[in-house]
N, C-alpha and C positions, 0 to 999 in steps of 0.2 A: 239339842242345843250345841251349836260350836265349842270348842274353846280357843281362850283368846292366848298364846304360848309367842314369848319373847324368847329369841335366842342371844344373850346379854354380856359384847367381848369387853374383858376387861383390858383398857391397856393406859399408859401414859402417855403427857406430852412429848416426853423426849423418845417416845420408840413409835413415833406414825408411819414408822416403814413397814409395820408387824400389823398393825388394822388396815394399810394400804394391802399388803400382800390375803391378806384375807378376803376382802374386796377382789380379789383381781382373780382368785380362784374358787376358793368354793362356796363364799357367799353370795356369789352370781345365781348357782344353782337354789336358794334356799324358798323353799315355798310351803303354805302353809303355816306359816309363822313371821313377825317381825325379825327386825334388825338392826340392834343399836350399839353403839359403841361406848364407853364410857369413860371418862376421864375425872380426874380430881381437881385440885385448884391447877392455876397457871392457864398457859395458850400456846398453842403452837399455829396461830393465824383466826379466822374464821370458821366457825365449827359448820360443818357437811349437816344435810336436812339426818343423816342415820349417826349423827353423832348427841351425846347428852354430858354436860359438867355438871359432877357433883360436889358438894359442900364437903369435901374433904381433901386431906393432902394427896398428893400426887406420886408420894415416895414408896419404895419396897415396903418401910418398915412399917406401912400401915396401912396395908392391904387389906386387911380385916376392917376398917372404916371403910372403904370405899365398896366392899363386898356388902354390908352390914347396908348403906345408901342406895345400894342397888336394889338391892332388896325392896328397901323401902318404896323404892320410887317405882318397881314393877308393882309392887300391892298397892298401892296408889294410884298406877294405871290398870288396875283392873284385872290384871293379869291372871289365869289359872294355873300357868305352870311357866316358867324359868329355866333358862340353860345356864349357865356361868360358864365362860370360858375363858379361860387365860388368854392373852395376845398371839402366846406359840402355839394353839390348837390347828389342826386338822381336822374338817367336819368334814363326812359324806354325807350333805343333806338328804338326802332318798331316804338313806337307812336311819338316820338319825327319826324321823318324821316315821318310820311308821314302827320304830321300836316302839315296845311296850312301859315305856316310861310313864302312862298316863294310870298303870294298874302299883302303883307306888308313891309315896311322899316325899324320896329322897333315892335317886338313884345317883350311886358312883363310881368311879372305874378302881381298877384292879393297882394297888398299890404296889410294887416290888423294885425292885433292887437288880443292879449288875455287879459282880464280885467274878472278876477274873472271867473264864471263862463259864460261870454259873448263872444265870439269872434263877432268883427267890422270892417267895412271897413275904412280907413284914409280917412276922408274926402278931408282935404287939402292934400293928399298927393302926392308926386311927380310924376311928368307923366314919368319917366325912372326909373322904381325900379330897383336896381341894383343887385339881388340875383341872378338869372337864365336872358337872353335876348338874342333874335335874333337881330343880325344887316344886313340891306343887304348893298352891296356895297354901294348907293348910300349913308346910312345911315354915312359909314364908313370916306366916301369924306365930309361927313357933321360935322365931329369930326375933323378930319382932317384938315378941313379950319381952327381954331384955331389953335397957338401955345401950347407947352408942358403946358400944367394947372400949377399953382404952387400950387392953396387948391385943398383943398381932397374932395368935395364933388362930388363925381362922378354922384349922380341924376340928381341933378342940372346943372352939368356941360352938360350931355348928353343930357338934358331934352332943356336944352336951345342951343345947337348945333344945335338940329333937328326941335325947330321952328322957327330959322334964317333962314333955307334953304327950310319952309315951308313943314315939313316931319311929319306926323303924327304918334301916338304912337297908337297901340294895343295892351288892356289888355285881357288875358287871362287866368280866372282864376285854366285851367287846370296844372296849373304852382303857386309852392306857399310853402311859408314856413312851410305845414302843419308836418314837423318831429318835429315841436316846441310843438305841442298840445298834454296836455296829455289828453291822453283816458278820454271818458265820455260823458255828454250831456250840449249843451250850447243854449243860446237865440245865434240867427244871427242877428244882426243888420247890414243892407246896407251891407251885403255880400250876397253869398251863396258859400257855399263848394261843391264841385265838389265831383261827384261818386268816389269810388275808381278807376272803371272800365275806368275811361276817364282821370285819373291823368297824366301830361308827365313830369312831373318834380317835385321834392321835395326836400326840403334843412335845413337845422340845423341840421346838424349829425355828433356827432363823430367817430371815423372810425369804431368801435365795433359797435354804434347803424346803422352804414350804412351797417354791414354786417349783420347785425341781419333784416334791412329793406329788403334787398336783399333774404335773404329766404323767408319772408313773400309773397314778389312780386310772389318768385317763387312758391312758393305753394299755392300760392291763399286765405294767409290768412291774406292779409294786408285790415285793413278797415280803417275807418275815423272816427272822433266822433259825433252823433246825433245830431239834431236839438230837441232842447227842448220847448215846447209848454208852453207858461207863461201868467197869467194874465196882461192883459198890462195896469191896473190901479196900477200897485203895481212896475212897470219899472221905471226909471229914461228916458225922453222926450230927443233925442238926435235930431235938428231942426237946419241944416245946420252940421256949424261947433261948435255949442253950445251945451252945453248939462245941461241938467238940472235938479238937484236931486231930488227926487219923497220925499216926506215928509212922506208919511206912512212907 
């Protein structure tokens, strides 16, 4: 039996130049799955056959309502599994479509940090990063048991849905805010960056840098930034969730 998999952008009325740019690059390619966009209250015209209003606000600060409705309305329509993505994603549908997202409940990308010239892994960080994630049905029933959230913190809130119902998270660092990083060479600390060749998803774009990311993909000249090779007496000691300044 098929499954029936929504790939499901979040965005608002005031930024339809971010689900336009989406549309215009790699949602063209997206096959094997639907494609809806989503909004909260308000208008910005006539909504498109791949666009859906939900019964909630439109704003930042209540993002987690509108994630919490989405939810709702892909378990509603049937759905087995769920993508969420934020308005500034980059998908390679190909690779997204035959990742192993369907051997999991809750797949997420790789949460980290830029500091100077360092990129780092969050140590505490939340086990449901909210940029790019797969939900499966079950996941969805696991949101679901909860009423409408009233805070915004949708990590947390999702993070703690799915270990009430004893649902585990996968990180995946083929998935990740790498449109934030600008070009160069950095120490990795408790990370590592993924090839370009294996990326399925990437996010922090405005809609010009997402179509500027879009030819790179196509042409084969998107890459990532290096790992830089350092003396590690002259580092700053980072030992759990501590870190601790190097005096030379």
């Amino acid at each position: 039996m098929s499954m029936k998999t929504l790939i499901a952008v979040m965005c608002c009325h005031s930024r339809i130049a971010y689900s336009d740019a989406s549309r215009q690059t790699w949602a063209k390619d997206v096959q094997g799955a639907d494609y809806k966009v989503f909004y909260g209250d308000g208008s910005h015209g006539v909504l498109n056959p791949d666009e859906i209003q939900l019964a909630a606000p439109d704003d930042y600060y209540h993002t987690l309502t509108k994630i919490y409705e989405i939810v709702k309305w892909a378990y509603e329509q049937g759905y087995d599994y769920v993508l969420k993505c934020d308005d500034d994603v980059y998908v390679l549908p190909d690779r997204l479509m035959t990742s192993p997202f369907m051997q999991h409940d809750f797949v997420g990308g790789e949460p980290f940090g830029v500091d100077g010239d360092r990129i780092f892994r969050y140590q505490n960080a939340v086990l449901a990063p909210g940029g790019v994630w797969w939900m499966s049905r079950k996941a969805m029933a696991a949101v679901l048991s909860f009423p409408q959230p009233k805070q915004n913190d949708d990590e947390l809130f999702v993070a703690h849905a799915l270990k009430t119902h004893g649902l585990k998270v996968h990180i995946d660092n083929r998935i990740g805010g790498y449109g934030s990083i600008p070009s160069g060479s950095y120490e990795l600390v408790h990370c590592q960056l993924p090839d370009a060749s294996s990326v399925i998803a990437e996010y922090e774009f405005t809609p010009e840098q997402m179509q500027n990311n879009h030819m790179q993909w196509k042409t084969g000249t998107r890459s990532f930034p290096s790992e830089k090779k350092v003396d590690r007496a002259k580092v700053d000691v980072v030992v759990g969730s501590c870190h601790f300044k190097n005096p030379a």
